[in-house]
C-alpha positions as CSV (number, residue, x, y, z in Angstrom):
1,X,-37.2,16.7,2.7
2,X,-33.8,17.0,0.7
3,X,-34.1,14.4,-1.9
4,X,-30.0,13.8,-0.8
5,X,-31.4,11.6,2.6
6,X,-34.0,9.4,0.2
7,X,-30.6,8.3,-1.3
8,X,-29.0,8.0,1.4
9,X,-31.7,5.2,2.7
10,X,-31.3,4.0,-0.6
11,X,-27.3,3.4,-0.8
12,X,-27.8,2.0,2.7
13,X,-30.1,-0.8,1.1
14,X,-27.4,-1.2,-1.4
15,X,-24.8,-1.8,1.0
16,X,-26.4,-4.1,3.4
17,X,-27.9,-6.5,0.8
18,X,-25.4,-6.5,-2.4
19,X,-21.7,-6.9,-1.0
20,X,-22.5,-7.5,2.7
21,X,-24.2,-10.7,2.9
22,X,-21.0,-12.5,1.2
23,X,-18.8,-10.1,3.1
24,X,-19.8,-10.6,6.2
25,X,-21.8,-13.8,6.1
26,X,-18.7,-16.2,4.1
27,X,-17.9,-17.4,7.8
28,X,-20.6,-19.1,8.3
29,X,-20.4,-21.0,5.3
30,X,-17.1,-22.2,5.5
31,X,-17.9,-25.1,7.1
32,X,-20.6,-26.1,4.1
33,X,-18.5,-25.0,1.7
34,X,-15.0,-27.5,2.8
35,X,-17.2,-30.3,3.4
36,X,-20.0,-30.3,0.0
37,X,-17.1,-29.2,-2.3
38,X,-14.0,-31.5,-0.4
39,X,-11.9,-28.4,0.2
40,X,-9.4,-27.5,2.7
41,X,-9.2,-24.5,5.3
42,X,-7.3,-22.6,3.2
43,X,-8.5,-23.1,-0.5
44,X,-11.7,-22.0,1.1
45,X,-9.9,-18.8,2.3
46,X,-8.2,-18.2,-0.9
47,X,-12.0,-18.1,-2.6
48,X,-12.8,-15.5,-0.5
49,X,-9.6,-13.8,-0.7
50,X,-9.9,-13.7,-4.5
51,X,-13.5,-12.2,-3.6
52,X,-12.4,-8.8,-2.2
53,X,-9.1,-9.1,-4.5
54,X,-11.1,-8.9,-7.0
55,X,-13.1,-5.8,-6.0
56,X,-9.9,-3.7,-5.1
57,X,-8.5,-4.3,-8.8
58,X,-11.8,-3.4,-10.3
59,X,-11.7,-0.2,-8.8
60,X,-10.4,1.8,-11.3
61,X,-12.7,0.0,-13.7
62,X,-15.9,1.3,-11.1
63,X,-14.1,4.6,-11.6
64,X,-14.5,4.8,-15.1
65,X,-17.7,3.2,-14.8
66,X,-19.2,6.4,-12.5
67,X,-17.2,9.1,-14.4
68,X,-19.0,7.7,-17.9
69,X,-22.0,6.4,-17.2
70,X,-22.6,7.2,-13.4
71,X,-23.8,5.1,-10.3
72,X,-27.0,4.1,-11.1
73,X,-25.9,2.5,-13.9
74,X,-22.7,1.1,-12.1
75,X,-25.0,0.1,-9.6
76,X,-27.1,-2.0,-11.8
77,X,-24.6,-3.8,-13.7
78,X,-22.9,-4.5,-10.8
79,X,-25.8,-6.1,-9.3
80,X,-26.6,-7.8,-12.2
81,X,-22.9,-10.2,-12.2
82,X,-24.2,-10.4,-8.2
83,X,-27.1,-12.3,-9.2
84,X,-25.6,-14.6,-11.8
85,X,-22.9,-15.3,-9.2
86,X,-24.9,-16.0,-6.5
87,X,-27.3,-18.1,-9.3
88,X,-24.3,-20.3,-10.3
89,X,-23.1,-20.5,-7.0
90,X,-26.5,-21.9,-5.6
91,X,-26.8,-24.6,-9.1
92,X,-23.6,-25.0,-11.2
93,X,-20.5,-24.8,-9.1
94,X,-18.9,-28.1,-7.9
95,X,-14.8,-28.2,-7.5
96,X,-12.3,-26.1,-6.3
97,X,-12.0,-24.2,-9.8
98,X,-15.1,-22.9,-10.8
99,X,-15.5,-22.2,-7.2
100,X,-12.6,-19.4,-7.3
101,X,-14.1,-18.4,-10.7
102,X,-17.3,-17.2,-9.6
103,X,-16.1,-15.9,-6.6
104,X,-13.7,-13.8,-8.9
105,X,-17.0,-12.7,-10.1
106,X,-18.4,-11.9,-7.2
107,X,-15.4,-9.3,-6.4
108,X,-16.0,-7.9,-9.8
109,X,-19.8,-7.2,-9.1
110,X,-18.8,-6.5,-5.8
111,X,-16.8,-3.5,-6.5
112,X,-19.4,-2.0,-9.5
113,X,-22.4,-1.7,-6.3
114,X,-20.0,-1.5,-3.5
115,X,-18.3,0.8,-1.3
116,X,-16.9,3.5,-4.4
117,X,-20.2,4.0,-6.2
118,X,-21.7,4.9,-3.1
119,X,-19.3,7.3,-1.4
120,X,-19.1,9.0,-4.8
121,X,-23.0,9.5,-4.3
122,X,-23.0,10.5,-1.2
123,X,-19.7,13.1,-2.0
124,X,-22.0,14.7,-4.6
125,X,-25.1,15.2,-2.8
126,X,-23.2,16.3,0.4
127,X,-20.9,18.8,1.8
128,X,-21.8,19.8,5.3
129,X,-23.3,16.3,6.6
130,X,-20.4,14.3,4.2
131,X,-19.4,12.5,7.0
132,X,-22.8,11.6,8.9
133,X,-24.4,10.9,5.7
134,X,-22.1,8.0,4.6
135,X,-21.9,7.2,7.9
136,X,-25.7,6.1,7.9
137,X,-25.2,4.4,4.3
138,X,-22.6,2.8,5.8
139,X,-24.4,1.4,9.0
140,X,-26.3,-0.9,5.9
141,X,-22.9,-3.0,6.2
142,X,-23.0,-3.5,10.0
143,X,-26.9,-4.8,10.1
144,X,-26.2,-6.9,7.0
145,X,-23.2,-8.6,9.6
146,X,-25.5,-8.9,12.2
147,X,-28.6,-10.4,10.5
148,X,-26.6,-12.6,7.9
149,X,-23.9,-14.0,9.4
150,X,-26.6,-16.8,12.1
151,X,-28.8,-16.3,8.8
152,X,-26.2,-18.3,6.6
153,X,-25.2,-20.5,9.5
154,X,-29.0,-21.5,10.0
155,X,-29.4,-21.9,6.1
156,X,-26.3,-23.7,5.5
157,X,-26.6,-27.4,6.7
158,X,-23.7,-29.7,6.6
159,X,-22.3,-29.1,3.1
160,X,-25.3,-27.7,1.8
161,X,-24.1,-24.2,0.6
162,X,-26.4,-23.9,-2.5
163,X,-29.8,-22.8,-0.8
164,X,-28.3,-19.8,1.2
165,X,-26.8,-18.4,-2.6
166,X,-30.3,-19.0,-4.1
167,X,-31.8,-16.5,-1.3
168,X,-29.1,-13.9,-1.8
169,X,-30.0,-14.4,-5.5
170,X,-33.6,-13.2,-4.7
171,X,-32.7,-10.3,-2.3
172,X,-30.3,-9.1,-5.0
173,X,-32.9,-9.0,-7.2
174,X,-35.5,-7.0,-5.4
175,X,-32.8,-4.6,-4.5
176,X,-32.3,-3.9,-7.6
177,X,-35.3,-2.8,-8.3
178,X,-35.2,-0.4,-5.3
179,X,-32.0,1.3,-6.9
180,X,-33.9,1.7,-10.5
181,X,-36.4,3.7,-9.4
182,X,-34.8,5.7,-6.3
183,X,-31.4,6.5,-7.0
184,X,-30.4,10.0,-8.5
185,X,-26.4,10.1,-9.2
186,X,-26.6,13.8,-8.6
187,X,-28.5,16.7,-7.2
188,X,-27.8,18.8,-10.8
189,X,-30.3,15.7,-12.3
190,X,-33.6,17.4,-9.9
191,X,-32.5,21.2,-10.2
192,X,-30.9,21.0,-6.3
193,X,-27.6,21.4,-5.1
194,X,-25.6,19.9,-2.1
195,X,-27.0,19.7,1.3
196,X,-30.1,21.3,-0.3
197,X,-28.6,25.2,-0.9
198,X,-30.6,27.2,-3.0
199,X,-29.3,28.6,-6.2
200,X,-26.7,31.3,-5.6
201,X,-26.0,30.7,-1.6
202,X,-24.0,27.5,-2.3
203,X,-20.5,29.4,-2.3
204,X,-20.9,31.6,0.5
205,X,-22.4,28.7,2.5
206,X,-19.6,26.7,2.0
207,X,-16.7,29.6,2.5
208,X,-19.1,30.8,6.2
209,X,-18.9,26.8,6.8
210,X,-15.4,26.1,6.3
211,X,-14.6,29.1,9.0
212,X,-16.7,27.7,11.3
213,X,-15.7,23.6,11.1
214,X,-12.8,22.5,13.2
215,X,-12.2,20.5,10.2
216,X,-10.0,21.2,7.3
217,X,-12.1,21.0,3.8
218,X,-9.8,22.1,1.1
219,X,-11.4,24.4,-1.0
220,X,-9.0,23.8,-3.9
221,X,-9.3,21.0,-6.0
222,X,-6.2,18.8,-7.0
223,X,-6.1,16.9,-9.9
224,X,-5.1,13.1,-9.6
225,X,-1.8,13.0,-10.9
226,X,-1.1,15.7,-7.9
227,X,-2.9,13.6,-5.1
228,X,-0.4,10.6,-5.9
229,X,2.6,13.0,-5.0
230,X,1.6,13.4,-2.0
231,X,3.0,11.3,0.6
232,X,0.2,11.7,3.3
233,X,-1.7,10.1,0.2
234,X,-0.5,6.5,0.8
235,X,-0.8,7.1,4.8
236,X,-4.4,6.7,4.3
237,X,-3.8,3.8,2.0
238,X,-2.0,2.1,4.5
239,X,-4.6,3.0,6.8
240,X,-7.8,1.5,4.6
241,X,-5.6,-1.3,4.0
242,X,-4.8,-2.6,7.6
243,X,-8.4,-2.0,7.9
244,X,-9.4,-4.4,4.9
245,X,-6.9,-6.8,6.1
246,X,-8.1,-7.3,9.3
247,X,-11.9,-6.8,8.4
248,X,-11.3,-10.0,6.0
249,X,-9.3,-12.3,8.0
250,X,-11.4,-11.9,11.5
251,X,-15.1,-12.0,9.8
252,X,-13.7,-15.1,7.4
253,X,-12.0,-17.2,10.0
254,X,-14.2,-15.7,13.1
255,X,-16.2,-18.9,13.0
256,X,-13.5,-21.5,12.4
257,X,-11.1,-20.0,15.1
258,X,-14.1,-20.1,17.5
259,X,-15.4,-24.0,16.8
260,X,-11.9,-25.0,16.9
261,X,-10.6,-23.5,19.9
262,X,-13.6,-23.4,22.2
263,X,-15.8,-26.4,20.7
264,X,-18.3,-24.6,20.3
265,X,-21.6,-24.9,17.8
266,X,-21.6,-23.0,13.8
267,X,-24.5,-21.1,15.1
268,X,-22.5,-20.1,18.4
269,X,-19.4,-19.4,16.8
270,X,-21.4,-17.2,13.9
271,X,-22.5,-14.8,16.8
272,X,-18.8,-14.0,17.0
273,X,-19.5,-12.0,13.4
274,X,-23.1,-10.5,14.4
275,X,-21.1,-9.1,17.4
276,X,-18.9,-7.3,15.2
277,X,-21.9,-6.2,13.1
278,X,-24.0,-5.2,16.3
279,X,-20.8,-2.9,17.5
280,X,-19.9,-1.6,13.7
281,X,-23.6,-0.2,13.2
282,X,-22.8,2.5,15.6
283,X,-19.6,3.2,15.2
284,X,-20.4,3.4,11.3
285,X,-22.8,6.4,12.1
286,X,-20.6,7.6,15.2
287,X,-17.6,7.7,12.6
288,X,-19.2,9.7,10.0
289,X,-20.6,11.5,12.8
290,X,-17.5,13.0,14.5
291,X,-15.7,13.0,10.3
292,X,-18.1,16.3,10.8
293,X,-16.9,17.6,13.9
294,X,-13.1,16.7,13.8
295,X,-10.4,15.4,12.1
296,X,-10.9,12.2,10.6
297,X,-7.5,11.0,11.4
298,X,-7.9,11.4,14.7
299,X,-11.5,9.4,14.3
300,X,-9.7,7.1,12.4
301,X,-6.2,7.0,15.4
302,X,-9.2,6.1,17.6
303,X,-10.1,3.3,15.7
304,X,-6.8,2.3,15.1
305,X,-6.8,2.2,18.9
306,X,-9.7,-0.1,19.9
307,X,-8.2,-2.9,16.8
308,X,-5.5,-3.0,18.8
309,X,-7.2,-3.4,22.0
310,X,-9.4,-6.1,20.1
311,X,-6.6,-8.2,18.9
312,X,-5.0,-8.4,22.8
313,X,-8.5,-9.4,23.9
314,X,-8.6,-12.4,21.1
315,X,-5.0,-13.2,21.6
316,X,-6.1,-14.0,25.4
317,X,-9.7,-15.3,24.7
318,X,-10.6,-18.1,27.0
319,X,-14.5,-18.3,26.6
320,X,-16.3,-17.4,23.9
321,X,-17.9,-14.8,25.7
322,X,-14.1,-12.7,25.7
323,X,-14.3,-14.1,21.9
324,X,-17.6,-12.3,21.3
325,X,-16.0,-8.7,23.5
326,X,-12.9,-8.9,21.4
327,X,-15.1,-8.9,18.0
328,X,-17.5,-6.6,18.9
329,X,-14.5,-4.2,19.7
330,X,-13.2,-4.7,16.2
331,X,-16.5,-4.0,15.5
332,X,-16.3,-0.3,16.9
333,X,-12.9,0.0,15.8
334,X,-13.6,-1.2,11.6
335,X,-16.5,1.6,11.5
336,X,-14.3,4.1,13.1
337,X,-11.3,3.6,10.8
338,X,-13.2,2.7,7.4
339,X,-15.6,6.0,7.1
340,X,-12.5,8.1,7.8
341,X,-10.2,6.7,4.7
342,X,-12.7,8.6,2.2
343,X,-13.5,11.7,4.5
344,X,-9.4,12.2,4.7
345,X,-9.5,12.3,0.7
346,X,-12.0,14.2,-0.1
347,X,-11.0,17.0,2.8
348,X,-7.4,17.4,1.7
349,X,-8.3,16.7,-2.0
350,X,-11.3,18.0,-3.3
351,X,-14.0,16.2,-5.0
352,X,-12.7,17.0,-8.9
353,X,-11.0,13.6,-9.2
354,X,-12.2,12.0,-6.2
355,X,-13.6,9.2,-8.0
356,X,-10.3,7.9,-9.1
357,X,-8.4,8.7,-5.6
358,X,-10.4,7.4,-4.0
359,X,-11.0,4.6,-6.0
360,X,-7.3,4.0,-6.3
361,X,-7.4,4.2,-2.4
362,X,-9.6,1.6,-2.3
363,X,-7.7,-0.5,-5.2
364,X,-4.5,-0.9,-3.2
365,X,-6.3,-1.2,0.4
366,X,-8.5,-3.9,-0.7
367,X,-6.0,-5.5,-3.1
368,X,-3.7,-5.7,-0.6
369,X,-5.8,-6.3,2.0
370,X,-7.4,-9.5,0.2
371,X,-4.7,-11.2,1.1
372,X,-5.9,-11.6,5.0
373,X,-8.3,-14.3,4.4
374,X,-5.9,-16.5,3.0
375,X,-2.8,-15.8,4.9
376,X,-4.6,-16.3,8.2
377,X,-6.2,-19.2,6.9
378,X,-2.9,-20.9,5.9
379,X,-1.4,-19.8,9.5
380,X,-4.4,-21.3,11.4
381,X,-3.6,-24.4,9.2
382,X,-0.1,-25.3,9.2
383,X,0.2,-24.4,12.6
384,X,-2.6,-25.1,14.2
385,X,-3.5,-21.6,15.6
386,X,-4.9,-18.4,14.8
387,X,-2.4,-16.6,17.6
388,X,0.2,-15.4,14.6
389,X,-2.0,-13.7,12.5
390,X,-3.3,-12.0,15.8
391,X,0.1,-10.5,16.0
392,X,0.5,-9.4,12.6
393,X,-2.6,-7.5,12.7
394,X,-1.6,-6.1,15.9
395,X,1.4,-4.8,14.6
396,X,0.2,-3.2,11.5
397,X,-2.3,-1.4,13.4
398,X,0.0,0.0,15.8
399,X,2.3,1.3,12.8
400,X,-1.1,3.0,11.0
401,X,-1.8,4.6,14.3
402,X,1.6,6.1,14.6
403,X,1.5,7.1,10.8
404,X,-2.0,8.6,11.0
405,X,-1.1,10.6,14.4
406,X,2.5,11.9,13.2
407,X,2.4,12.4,10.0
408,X,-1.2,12.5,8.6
409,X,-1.5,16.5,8.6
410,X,-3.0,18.9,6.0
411,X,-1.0,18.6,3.1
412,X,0.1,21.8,1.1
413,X,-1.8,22.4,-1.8
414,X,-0.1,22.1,-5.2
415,X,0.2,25.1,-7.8
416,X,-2.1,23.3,-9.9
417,X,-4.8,23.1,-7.2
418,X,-8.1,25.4,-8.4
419,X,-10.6,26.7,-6.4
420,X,-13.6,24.9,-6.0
């Protein structure tokens, strides 16, 4: 078997136990964490908000990180400030400052073994199957929602927040171990090349392919400083950041909004989130799937499509049951619109600096997108319901739709562009 799918199984480990646990799982703690540290809704938020802040400005950091030293070791360091976060989360922090610092922390780690370092993996040791290969890596995320989110709920008693960081703690750990020994950062290191091609059939492969595919793969490469010229450049940003934005606020406030509003149990409303796992591991591998067979924007108009469905459904939610539909759409529509973001750049760009585009993608849409957390905390707290940040995400989804549909084409390459 093609040594590429052994990391792909791999990266998929790394996503579902490094950065999604605290991604996806922060909901359910909430609760623990307002009452055993004394803090409000929204300070709570802003922790959390700092979290994914904090990965999207470490990005270009990451990017240096895999150009010098590559992923493995980006990987491991990474994971490494995971576990002492996690560690001083679980024993040392008490107070609304050392909170936010280790959660700063948390972003930081979160950003050297997260998203970047693994579709920079997967962009080496793929071509053909780019898109259903970080698809599948990315399907880690979705079963980390869906498992962790009751997990921390169940682990988390009232204000007890420390033992469910001293489990992440260990599964960082043994994870860890799994990347030190399994992950190759490219198929040069083993003598292979991508998708397995033997030595002198990789360029005609790719030329006979790129007739064949319905969609565009540039075969010349832009450098960087080209890439952020192009206009249909910060499209996709906009794109990845209404998708961060609204990934952040619904899994972080998920649980709140539904205890509050339908009275129901932590461990009820935390269902809310597995939902949105449940429907995001398919449409994670159905994303990267049909990145293959058409378009990404279009995969990614679709998407933009179903959030917007999703957020009419919650803005009308009745019964938690409505609650749970309207999530689990998101859930379709998040996997949908977040695999096509680094198909789009690495189709109309090239992969000779797609490290730092797509890095710098990821920098502003998470940056940005941090934000959502907090913001729809702070709405759901002064006045006293979720329903405006509904509309704000509704709206921003409709204008990345339009944007992605319109305007997203093909761009022209630059006469600095080489051929691959």
């Amino acid at each position: 078997m093609f040594y590429g799918w052994i990391n792909v199984i791999v990266l998929f480990l790394c996503y579902g136990l490094f950065v999604a646990p605290i991604n996806y799982g922060f909901g359910s703690l909430v609760p623990s964490i307002t009452t055993g540290m004394g803090l409000t809704l929204s300070q709570a938020m802003l922790g959390f908000t700092l979290f994914i802040l904090a990965m999207g400005l470490c990005n270009p950091i990451t990017s240096a990180s895999l150009n010098r030293f590559g992923a493995k070791r980006t990987f491991m360091l990474g994971a490494a400030l995971m576990f002492v976060a996690a560690l001083l989360m679980g024993y040392v922090v008490k107070g609304a400052v050392p909170y936010y610092a280790v959660f700063l922390l948390y972003g930081v780690a979160g950003s050297l073994c997260g998203p970047l370092p693994l579709t920079v993996v997967i962009a080496s040791w793929f071509n053909k199957f780019r898109g259903t290969a970080m698809g599948i890596a990315l399907t880690g995320g979705g079963f980390a929602a869906m498992l962790f989110a009751p997990l921390m709920a169940k682990l988390a008693g009232s204000g007890n927040y420390s033992y469910p960081f001293t489990v992440l703690a260990c599964i960082i750990a043994l994870q860890c171990l799994v990347v030190a020994v399994f992950l190759k950062n490219k198929p040069s290191e083993m003598g292979l090349l991508p998708d397995g091609a033997k030595a002198g059939e990789e360029v005609q492969a790719g030329k006979a392919a790129a007739k064949k595919s319905r969609v565009y793969k540039n075969p010349f490469a832009w450098e960087a400083s080209s890439v952020f010229r192009s206009p249909i450049f910060y499209i996709i940003v906009f794109s990845l950041f209404v998708t961060f934005y609204s990934m952040s606020s619904i899994t972080a406030t998920a649980v709140v909004y539904a205890m509050g509003k339908l009275h129901v149990t932590k461990v009820v409303a935390a269902g809310a989130v597995g939902m949105f796992g449940l429907f995001s591991i398919g449409s994670r591998f159905l994303g990267g799937f049909l990145c293959d067979l058409m378009e990404p924007r279009y995969v990614s108009s679709i998407g933009f499509v179903c959030l917007s469905l999703s957020m009419v459904a919650l803005l009308s939610a009745t019964s938690i049951a409505t609650v749970y539909a309207a999530i689990g759409l998101f859930g379709l529509a998040y996997g949908l619109c977040y695999l096509s973001a680094p198909n789009m750049v690495a189709n109309y760009y090239g992969l000779k600096s797609f490290a730092t585009t797509n890095g710098i993608v990821m920098t502003v849409g998470m940056g940005f997108g941090s934000f959502g957390p907090y913001l729809t905390g702070l709405i759901g707290e002064k006045t006293g319901s979720f329903a405006n940040a509904w509309y704000i995400i509704l709206a921003m989804s409709i204008i990345a739709l339009i944007g992605l549909l319109f305007f997203a084409t093909p761009p022209k390459n630059p006469e600095t562009a080489t051929e691959a």
